[in-house]
C-alpha positions as CSV (number, residue, x, y, z in Angstrom):
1,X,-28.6,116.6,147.1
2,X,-25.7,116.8,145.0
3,X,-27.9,118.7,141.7
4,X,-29.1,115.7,140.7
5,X,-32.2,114.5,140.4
6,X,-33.9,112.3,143.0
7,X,-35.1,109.9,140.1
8,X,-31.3,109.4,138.5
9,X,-29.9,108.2,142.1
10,X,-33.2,106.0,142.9
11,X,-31.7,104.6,138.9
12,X,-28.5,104.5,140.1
13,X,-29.5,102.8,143.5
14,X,-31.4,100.5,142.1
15,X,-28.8,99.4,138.8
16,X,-26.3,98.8,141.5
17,X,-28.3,96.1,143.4
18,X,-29.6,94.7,140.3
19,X,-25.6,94.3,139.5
20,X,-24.9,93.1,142.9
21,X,-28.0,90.4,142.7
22,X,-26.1,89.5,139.0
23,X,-23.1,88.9,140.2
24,X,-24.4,87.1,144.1
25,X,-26.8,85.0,141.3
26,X,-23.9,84.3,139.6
27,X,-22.0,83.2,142.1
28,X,-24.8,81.3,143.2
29,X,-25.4,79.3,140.3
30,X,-21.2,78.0,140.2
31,X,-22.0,76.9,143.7
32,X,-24.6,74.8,142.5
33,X,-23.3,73.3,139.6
34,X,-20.6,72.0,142.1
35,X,-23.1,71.2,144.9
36,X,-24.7,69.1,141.6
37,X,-21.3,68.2,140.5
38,X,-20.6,67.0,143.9
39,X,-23.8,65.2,144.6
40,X,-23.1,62.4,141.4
41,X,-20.1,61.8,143.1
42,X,-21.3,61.6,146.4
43,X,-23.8,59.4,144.8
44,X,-21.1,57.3,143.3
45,X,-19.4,56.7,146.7
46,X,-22.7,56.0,148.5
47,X,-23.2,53.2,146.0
48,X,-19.2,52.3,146.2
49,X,-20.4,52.2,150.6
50,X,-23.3,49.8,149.8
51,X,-20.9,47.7,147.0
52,X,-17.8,47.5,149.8
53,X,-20.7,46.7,152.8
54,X,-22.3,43.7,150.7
55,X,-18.4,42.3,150.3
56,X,-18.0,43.0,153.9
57,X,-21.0,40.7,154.8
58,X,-20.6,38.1,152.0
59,X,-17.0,37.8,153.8
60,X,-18.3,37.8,157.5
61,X,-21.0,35.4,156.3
62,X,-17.9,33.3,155.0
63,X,-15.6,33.6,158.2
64,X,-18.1,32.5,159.9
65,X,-18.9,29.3,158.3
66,X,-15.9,28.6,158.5
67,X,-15.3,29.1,162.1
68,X,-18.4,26.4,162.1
69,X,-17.0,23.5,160.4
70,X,-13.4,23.8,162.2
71,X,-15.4,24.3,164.9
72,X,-16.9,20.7,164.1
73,X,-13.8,19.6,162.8
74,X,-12.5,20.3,166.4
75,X,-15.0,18.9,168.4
76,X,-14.9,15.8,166.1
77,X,-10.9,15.6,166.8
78,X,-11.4,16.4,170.3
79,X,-13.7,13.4,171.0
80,X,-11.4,11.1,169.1
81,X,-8.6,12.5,171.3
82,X,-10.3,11.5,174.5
83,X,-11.1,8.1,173.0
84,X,-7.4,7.1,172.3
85,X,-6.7,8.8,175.8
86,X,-9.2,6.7,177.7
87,X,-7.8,3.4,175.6
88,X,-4.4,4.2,176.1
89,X,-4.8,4.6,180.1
90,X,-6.8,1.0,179.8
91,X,-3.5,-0.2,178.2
92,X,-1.0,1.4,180.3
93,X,-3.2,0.0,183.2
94,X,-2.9,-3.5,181.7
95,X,0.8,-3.1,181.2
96,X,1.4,-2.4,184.8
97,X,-0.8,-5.6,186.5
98,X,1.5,-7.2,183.5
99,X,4.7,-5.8,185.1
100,X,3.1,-6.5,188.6
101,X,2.9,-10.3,187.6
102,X,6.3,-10.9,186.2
103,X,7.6,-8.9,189.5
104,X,5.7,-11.3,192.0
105,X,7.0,-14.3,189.2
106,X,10.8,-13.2,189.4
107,X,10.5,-12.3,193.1
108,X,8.7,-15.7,194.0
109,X,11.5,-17.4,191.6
110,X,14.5,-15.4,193.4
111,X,13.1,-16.3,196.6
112,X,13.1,-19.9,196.2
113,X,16.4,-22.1,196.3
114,X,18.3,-23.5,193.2
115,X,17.9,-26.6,194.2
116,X,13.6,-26.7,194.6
117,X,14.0,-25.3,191.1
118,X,13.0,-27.2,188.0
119,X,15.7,-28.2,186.2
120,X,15.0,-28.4,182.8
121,X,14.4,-32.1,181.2
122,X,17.0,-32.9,178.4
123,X,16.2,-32.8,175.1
124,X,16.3,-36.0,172.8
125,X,18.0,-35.1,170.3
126,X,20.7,-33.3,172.7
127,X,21.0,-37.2,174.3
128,X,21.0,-38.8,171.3
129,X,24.1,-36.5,170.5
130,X,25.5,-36.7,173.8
131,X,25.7,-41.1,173.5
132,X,26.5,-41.2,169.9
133,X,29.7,-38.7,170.7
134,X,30.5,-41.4,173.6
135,X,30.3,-44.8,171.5
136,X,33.2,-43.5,169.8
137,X,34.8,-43.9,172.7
138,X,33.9,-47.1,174.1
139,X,35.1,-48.5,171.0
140,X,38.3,-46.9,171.3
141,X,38.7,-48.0,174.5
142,X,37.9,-51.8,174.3
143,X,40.6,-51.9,171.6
């Protein structure tokens, strides 16, 4: 080839990949001690995952207990509700025969004449009154 012999540029060929497979190994190994590097920390979020999931249930467990008891809470207020509703229509009910009555009473007592009505019997004490305030009177006037 070039004067030189076959042995020194099979050396030469071969010191060149064994530099070459240095430096790729090299290489290499900084990739790994990040891959390694990378894996604690992926390792360390994985176990932040599980942490952050357990919260997540524990909470979902929580919401929904308490969607139960107002749930109850609601269904309790609810029947109340349509107690007091079924008890105030029996009342209004009662107040309107109670409004019928006194409308047949003052329509029967407008209908009637004044003088079928009841006049209303004097009170004693008002008669009493009434014939003291008059003896005065008498007296003054047989004098």
């Amino acid at each position: 080839m070039f004067g030189l012999p076959l042995g020194i540029v099979v050396e030469t060929l071969v010191a060149i990949l064994l530099a070459t497979t240095i430096g790729y190994c090299v290489m290499l190994n900084q990739r790994l001690k990040r891959l390694h590097s990378d894996r604690g920390e992926l390792r360390q979020m994985v176990a932040d995952l599980v942490q952050a999931t357990g919260l997540a249930n524990a909470a979902i467990q929580e919401l929904k207990a308490t969607a139960q008891e107002a749930e109850t809470v609601l269904e309790a207020r609810l029947g109340e509700a349509e107690k007091f509703g079924v008890e105030l229509a029996n009342h209004v009910s009662a107040g309107q025969q109670i409004m019928e009555r006194l409308a047949r009473i003052t329509n029967a007592a407008r209908a009637q004449p004044l003088d079928d009505r009841l006049e209303p019997e004097p009170n004693k004490v008002q008669s009493a009154l009434q014939q003291l305030s008059m003896r005065p009177r008498i007296r003054g006037n047989a004098a």
